[in-house]
N, C-alpha and C positions, 0 to 999 in steps of 0.2 A: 242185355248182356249176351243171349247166347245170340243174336242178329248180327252181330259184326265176327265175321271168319277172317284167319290171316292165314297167307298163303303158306308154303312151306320155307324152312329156314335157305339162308341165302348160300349162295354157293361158294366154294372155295376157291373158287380164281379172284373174287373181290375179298378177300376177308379185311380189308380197313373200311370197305363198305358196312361189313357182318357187321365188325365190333361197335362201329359208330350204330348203325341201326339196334344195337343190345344196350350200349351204354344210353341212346334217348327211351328206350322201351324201360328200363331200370328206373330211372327218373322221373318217369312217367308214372311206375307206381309205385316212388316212392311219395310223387305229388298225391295219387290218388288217397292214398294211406294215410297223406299227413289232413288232406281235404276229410277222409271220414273222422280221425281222430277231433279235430276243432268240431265238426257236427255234435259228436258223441260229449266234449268237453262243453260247447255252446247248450245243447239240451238238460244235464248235471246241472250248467248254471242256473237254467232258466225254472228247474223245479228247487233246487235249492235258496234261490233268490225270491220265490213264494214266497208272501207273507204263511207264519207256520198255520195258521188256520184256515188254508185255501191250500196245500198240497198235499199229497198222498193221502185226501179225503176217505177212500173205500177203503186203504189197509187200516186207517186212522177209526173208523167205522167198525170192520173188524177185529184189531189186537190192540188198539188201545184202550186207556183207560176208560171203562165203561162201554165197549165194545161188543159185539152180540157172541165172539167168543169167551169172552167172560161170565157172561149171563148162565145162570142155574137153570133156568127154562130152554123154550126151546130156540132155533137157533132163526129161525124165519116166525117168530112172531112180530117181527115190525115191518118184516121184507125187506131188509136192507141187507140179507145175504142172499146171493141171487145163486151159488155154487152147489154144486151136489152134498152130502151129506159126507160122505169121503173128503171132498176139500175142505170142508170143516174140521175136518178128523186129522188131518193133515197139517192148516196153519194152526190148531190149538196148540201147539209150543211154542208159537212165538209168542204166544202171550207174557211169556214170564223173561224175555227180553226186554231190557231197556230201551224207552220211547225214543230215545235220539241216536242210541245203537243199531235199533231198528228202521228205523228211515234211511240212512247213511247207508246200511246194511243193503237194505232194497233197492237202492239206486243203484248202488256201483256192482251187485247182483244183479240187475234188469240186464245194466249195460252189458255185463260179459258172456248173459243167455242169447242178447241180438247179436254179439260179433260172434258167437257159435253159429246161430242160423245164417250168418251170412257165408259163414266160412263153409258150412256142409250144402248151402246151397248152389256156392259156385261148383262145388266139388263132383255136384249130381247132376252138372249140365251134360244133355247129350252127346253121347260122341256120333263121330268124332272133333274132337274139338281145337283149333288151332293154340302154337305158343303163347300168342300176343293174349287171346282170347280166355286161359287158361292162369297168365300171370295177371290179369286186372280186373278178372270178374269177383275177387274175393273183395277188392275194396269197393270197386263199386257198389257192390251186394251191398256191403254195411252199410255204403252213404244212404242208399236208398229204403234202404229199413229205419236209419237214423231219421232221415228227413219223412217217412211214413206218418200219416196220422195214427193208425193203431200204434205203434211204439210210441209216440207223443202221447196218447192217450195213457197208456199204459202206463208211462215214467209221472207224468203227472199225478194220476187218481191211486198208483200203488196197486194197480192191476196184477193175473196171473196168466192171463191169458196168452202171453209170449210161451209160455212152458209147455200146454199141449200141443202146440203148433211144433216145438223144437224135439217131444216126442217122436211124434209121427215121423219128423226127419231123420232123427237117430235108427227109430227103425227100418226105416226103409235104404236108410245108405250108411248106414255107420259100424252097425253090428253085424256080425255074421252066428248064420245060423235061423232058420226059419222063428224057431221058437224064443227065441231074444227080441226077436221083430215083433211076435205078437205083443211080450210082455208089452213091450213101451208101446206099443200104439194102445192094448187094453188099458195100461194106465192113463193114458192120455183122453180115453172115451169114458175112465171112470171120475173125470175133474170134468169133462165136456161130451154127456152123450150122444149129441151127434155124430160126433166121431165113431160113433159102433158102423157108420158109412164107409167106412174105410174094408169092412168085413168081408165084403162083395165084391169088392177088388181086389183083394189078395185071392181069393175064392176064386175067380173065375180068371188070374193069371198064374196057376198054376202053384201060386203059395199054400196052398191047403192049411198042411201043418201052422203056419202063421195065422190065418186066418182062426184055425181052433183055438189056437193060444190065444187069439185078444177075446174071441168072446168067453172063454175060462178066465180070461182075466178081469176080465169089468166083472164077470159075476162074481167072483171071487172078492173082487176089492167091494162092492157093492152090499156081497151077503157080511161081512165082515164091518162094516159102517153099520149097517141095519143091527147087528146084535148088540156093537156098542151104543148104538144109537137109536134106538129103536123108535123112540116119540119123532124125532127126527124126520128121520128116512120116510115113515106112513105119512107126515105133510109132506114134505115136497114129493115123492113117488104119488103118491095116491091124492091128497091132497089138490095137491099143484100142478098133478100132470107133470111129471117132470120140469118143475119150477115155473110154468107159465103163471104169470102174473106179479112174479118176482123183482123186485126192483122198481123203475121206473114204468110209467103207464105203456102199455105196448103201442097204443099208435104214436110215440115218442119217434121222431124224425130218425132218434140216434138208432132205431130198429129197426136193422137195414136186412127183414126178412120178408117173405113174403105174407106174412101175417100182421105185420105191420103195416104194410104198403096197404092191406086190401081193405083195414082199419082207419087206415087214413087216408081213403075213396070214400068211409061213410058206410061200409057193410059193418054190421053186428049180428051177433047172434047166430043160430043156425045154420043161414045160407053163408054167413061168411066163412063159418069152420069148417063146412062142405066144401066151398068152391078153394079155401087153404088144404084141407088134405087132397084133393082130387089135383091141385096145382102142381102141389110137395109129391105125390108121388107119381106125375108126371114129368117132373123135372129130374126127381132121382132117376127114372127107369131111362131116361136119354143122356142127362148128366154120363153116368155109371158107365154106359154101354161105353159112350165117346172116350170115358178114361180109358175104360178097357184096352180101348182100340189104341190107344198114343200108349197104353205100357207093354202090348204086346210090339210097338213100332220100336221101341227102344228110348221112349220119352216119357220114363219114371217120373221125372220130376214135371213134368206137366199133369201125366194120368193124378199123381197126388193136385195136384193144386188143383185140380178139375175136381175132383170129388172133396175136397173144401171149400171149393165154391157151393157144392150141392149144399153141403152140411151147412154153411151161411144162409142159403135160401130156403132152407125147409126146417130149421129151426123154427122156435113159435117164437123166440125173442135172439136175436144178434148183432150187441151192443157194437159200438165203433172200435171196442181198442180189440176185438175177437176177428177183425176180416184183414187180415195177414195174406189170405190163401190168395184173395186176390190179386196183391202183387207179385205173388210166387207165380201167378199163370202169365206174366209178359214172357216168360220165359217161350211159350210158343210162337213160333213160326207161322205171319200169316202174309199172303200175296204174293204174286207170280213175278210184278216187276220189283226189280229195285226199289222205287222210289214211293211203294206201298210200304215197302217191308215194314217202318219206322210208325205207321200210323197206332196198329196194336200197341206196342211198349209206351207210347210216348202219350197216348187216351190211358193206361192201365195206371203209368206211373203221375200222370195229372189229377187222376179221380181220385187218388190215392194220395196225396201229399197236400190236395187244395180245397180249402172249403168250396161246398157246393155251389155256393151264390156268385165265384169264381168260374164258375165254370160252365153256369145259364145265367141269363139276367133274372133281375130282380122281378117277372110279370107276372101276374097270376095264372096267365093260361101254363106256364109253363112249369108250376107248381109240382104238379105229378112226378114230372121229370126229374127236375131238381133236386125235391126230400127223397127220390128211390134210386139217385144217380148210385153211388157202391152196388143195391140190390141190383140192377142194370146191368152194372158192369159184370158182376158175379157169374147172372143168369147168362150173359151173352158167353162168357169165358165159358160156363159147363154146357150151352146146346145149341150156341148156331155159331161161333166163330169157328170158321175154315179155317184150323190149324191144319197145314201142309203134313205128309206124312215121312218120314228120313227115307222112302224111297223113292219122292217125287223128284224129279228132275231140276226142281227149282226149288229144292232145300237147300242145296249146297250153292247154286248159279244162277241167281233170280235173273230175270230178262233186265241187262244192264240198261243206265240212262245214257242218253244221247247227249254229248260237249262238242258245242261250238270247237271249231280249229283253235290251236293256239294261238295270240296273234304278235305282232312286233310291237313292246312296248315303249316310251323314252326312259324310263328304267326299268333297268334289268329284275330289280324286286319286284316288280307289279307282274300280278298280283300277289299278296302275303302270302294267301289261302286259295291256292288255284281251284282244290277240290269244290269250295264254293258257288265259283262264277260257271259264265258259259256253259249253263246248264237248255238245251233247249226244247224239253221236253216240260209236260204241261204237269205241276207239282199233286200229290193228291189232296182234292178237293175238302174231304172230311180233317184231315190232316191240318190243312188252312186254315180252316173256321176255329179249330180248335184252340190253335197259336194264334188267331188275330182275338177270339174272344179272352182268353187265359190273358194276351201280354195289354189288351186294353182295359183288364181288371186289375192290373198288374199298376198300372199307367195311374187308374182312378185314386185307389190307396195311394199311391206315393204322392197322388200330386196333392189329397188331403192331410196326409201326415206330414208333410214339412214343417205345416205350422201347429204341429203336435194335435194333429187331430182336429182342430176345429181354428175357425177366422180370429175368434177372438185371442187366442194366444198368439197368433205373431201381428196382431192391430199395430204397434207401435211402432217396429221394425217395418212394417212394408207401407204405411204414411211415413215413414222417415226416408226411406227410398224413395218416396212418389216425391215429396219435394226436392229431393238431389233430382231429378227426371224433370223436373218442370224446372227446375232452374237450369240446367243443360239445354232443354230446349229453347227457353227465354235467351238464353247467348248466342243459341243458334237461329233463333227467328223462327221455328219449329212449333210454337207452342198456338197450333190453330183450334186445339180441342174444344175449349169455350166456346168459339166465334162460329165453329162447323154444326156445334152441337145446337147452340140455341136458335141458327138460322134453319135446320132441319124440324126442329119443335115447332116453328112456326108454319109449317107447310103440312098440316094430318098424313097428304098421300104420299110425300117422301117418308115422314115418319114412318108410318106402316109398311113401306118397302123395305127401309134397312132395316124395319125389326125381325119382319119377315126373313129379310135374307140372313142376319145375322145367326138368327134361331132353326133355318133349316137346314143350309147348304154345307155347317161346318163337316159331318158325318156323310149327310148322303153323298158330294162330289165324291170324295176319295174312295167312298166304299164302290160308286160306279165306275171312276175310272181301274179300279183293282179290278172287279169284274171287266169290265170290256177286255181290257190285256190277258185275264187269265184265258177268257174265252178263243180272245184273234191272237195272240201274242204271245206264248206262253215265257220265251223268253226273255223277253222287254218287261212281263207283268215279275219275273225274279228281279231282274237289276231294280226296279221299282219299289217294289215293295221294301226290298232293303234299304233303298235310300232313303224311304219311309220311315222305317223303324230306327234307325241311326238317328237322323232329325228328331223324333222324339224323342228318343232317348237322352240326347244331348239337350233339349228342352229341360225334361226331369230335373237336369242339375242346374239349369239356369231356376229354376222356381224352388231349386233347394237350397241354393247360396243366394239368391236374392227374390225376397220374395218381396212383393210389390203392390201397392194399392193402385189399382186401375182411376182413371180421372173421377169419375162416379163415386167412389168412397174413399175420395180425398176433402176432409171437412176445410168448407171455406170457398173452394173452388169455385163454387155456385153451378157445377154442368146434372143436368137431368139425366138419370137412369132411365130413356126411353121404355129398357125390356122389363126390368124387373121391381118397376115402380120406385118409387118416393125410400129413402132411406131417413129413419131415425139412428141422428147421428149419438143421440144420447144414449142408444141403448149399444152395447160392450159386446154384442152380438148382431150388431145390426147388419153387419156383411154376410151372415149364413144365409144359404140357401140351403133351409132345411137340412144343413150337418151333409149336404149329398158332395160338395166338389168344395176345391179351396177357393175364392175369392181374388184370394193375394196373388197366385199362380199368373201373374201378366207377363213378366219379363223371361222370353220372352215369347209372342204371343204365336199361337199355334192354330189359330182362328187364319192369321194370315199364312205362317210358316205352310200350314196343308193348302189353300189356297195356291198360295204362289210354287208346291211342288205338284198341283194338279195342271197346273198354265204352262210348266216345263214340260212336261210328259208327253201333255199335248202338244205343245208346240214342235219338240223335239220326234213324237211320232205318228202326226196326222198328217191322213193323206192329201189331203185337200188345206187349201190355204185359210176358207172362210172357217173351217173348223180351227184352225189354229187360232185365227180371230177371237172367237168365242171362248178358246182356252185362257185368253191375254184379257178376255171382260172378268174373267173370274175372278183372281187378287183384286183387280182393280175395284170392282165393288166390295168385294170384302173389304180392303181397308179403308175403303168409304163409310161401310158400316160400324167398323168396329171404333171408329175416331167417332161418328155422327150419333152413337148410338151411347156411347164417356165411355166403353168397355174398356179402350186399351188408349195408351196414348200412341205419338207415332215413331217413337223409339222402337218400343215394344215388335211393331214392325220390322224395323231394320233387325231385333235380335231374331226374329221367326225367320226373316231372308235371311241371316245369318248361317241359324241352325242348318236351313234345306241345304246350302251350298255346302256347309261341312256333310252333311247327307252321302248328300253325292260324290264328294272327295273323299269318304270311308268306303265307300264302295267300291269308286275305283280302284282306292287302294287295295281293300283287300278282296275283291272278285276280278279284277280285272276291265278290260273293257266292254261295253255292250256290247252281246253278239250281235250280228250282224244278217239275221233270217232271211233265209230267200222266200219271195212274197207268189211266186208264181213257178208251174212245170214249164215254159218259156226258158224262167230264167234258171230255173232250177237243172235244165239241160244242157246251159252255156256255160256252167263252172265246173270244175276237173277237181276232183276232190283231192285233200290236201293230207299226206301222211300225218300219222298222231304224233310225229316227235317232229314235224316241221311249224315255221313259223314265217306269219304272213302279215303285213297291214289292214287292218278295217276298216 
């Protein structure tokens, strides 16, 4: 949100310019608006649509019937309230609300505390802040609170923890007056005491008065719980250590603190509470300092999400639907070019919206990473991510990207989306990884869920396809799958060749030619990789409207599954592979479609002719294998050539044409550079 700035408003010699540029900006968010609204009415459904014994489990826990604020005793003998002794003091009146009052109540409650936080947090982006910037950060905000895991979490389980986070922002941008500021923030550290972190930042930016007021207020709301409560308050205060051990087990994944983390490395006992306080008050005393530093800069709304981050990380327990703060900190500013700026937002806003196993693969070395990605992210927001300062040079005017000339197209539309194309500067790399691994996890779900999750529910539908596909090719003389497959059986070392190639080259070719272009080409590796991404994507719906049994587990056929052995056609799950990919996904096939967009690339930008050679052996054996091997038939083929060429037709269309790189200071000295509003052929 605060990453994109708009210039100043337009001048008065165009005003049918002005009004056209206000009425698409109006529209703009009125889309945004109607985009968070469906979010917020899509999440309602999706907790209301629970079966009733699977949602709003933790309020259901605590104020329902037979709930632990019900109970005569005390209120953490089972540990299924994990809250301070005040928040108990607090929801003991919903008890005596009706069970279906109260859910319904909770929901469309939840929802109107997130379109607060969204609305007070555009509000508190730093200035100065542009028009455009200032009319569409408020919906954004929602969407991206709606789409957050912590508010899914929250809407789901009947959580509270939206409410101290919307404290803390009341106080710090909503009310006026020092001592209004502390109440809410001390109320907010008396439902969630870490939040007494917050103390030290009013303290040392000159808020004093606030500062005294929240720590008179936790004690206050605190000593006030303790006298109602008094068996209470001495377990969890004393007891519990301010609640540690409350709830779920702490080295629980969903314990994204660093007491968690250090638990789920295998430390216990002694040294691990040692190396967790020597961590936690390491982290606070840099965390704190660095907020300091952004709210004396004039970037309140950073210093706060920075010192929520702390308060995430140095808790001893900090459940999923409590780490909010971290998507309040995309809100900083980090990298000098342009084309970094997007990395921070767009890692803060993925960590935060996608499960972890989205976001690393599934390996075990990479375990560590994966269960502490949020804590990561937290940690990096409060003590090494270089947020820019509002007086660096490149807050306001990062070191722009370099565009190809514009050039003469045969229509005057191309391209749709100019700002896309003719980019010739080399994209950032962390940035990359991120979007290739996110949109190929992206890729794997969908291409499983078509057939509802597993082979067996679409069996019937994609053998009914496979015989429409063989009888089309039986008219067309096509149908060489049999006669290729059983004469390759007969030969071991062909065999073992196209198993081989089948099973290695479909992932390594493309990821090396993506690498070589981003490395020599950075230009060619953009138009590439989009036409990359279009072609799959366009796959996606070909394996959602027609899903497909590949010749291999079409019964009757008689062709051998080279790769994946011998199929029992009796069993109604005989096509999983381990539940891991869909089966049916053939039509069509993208074994060849990547292939035959790795042979263009080449062909179209190697320098040498035997390399282009070598590009043109590539499809060519792929679809040797994938026919010789029963994967695919040779339809399947023609829809994967299919897809690439639509590829690269959406891209022309919408980026334009390939730039055009000059390869050497020769030639780079013989062309005359071409104004930004001229246009030339390529």
């Amino acid at each position: 949100m605060a990453n994109v700035e708009r210039g100043g408003r337009a001048g008065n010699a165009f005003p049918g310019a002005a009004e056209t540029a206000r009425a698409r900006l109006r529209a703009l968010r009125v889309g945004l608006w109607a985009i968070a609204a469906t979010l917020a009415v899509r999440q309602v459904a999706v907790v209301l649509g629970t079966p009733k014994a699977d949602r709003l489990t933790d309020l259901e826990t605590w104020a329902g019937p037979g709930g632990v604020l019900h109970v005569t005793g005390s209120l953490y003998d089972s540990t299924r309230f994990t809250g301070t002794p005040f928040g108990g003091l607090v929801l003991k009146p919903l008890t005596r609300a009706a069970e279906q009052a109260l859910g319904w109540g909770w929901t469309f409650g939840t929802l109107l505390l997130v379109v607060a936080l969204g609305l007070i947090a555009a509000r508190a982006l730093p200035h100065p802040v542009g028009r455009r910037t200032a009319l569409l950060a408020a919906p954004v905000a929602v969407s991206l609170l709606m789409l957050s895991l912590p508010v899914r979490n929250a809407l789901y389980l009947g959580q509270t923890s939206i409410i101290p986070v919307l404290l803390v922002l009341l106080g710090c941008f909503a009310v006026r007056g020092e001592r209004a500021c502390g109440v809410l923030i001390g109320l907010a550290a008396a439902l969630q005491p870490t939040l007494l972190l917050f103390t030290p930042l009013l303290w040392f930016t000159g808020r004093r008065r606030a500062a005294a007021s929240t720590g008179a207020t936790f004690a206050a709301l605190t000593v006030l719980a303790w006298a109602v409560m008094p068996h209470d308050s001495n377990t969890y205060w004393v007891h519990h250590l301010a609640g540690v051990g409350l709830g779920k087990d702490a080295d629980d994944v969903a314990n994204q603190s660093l007491h968690g983390a250090l638990l789920r490395f295998g430390l216990t006992g002694p040294p691990e509470i040692t190396l967790f306080l020597a961590l936690g008050a390491a982290v606070a005393v840099v965390g704190l300092r660095r907020a300091v530093r952004r709210a004396r800069d004039g970037q309140l709304l950073l210093a706060v999400a920075m010192t929520g981050c702390v308060a995430v990380a140095v808790s001893p327990t900090t459940w999923q639907h409590q780490l909010l703060w971290v998507l309040l900190a995309l809100v900083g500013r980090v990298g000098r070019k342009a084309s970094d700026r997007y990395v921070w937002p767009v890692a803060v806003v993925l960590v935060m919206t996608l499960p972890a196993r989205m976001m690393l693969p599934d390996k075990p070395v990479l375990e560590p990473l994966r269960d502490n990605v949020v804590l990561i992210a937290a940690l990096a927001a409060a003590t090494v991510v270089p947020f820019l300062s509002r007086t660096s040079e490149f807050y306001r005017a990062p070191i722009p990207t370099d565009h190809a000339a514009p050039v003469l197209t045969r229509w005057n539309r191309v391209p749709l989306l100019p700002f896309l194309g003719r980019v010739l500067t080399r994209p950032n790399l962390l940035l990359e990884l991120l979007l290739i691994r996110v949109g190929y996890s992206a890729y794997s779900s969908v291409r499983l869920a078509v057939t509802g999750g597993s082979n067996a529910d679409g069996r019937a539908t994609a053998e009914r396809h496979g015989d429409q596909i063989l009888a089309v090719e039986r008219f067309l003389r096509l149908d060489v799958e049999h006669g290729v497959n059983h004469a390759v059986v007969q030969v071991p070392l062909l065999r073992d060749f196209f198993d081989f190639y089948y099973e290695s080259f479909h992932f390594g070719a493309p990821l090396t030619v993506l690498a070589v272009l981003y490395v020599r080409r950075p230009a060619d590796y953009r138009w590439a990789r989009s036409a990359l991404g279009f072609a799959t994507l366009l796959a996606l719906v070909g394996f959602w409207i027609y899903p497909l049994a590949p010749p291999r587990l079409l019964p009757g056929l008689g062709v051998i599954d080279t790769v994946h052995g011998v199929q029992d056609f009796s069993k109604p799950d005989y096509g999983t592979l381990t539940a891991l990919t869909n089966q049916y996904a053939a039509m069509p096939s993208l074994h060849f479609g990547w292939s035959l967009w790795c042979g263009a690339v080449i062909v179209m930008l190697a320098p040498r002719w035997w390399m282009k050679a070598l590009g043109l052996l590539h499809p060519l054996f792929t679809v040797s294998a994938i026919v010789a091997t029963g994967n695919h038939w040779v339809l399947d083929a023609v829809g994967g050539a299919a897809v690439v060429a639509a590829g690269f037709g959406l891209t022309h269309l919408l980026q334009g044409p390939r730039p055009r790189t000059l390869m050497g200071p020769a030639e780079a000295g013989s062309v005359e550079p071409v104004p930004a509003t001229g246009r030339t052929r390529s």
